[in-house]
Residue, then its C-alpha position, 0 to 999 in steps of 0.5 A: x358074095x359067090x365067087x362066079x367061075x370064069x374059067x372052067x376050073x375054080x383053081x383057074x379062077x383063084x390063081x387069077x382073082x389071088x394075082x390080080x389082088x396080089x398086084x393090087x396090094x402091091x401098088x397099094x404098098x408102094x403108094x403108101x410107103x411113097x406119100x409117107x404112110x409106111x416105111x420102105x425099111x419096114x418091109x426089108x427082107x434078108x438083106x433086100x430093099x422094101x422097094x424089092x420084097x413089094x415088087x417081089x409081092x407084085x411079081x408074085x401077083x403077075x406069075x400068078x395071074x398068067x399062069x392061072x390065065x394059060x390056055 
């Protein structure tokens, strides 16, 4: 599989791909720890929730993203 560019710059294109999965995974996270396949406390992190280090990954995800996207 080729990574088609669709900016002009590949760097561009990864920062963007990366957020986008980046939140993906996030979601993906939360969803599972809600119906129960994961734990929130498996994810706790220097005194954080579970709830905060994902949607720290999904934030993460969103800065990456827009800054990859900036014109």
């Amino acid at each position: 599989m080729r990574l088609k560019v669709t900016y002009e710059n590949l760097a561009r294109t990864l920062s963007v791909r990366v957020g986008i999965g980046l939140i993906a995974l996030g979601f993906a996270l939360i969803l599972a720890c809600i119906i129960g396949a994961l734990q929130f406390s498996s994810f706790e992190i220097a005194g954080h929730s579970g709830l905060r280090s994902l949607a720290g990954v999904a934030v993460f995800g969103c800065m990456m993203a827009a800054l990859g996207s900036f014109e």
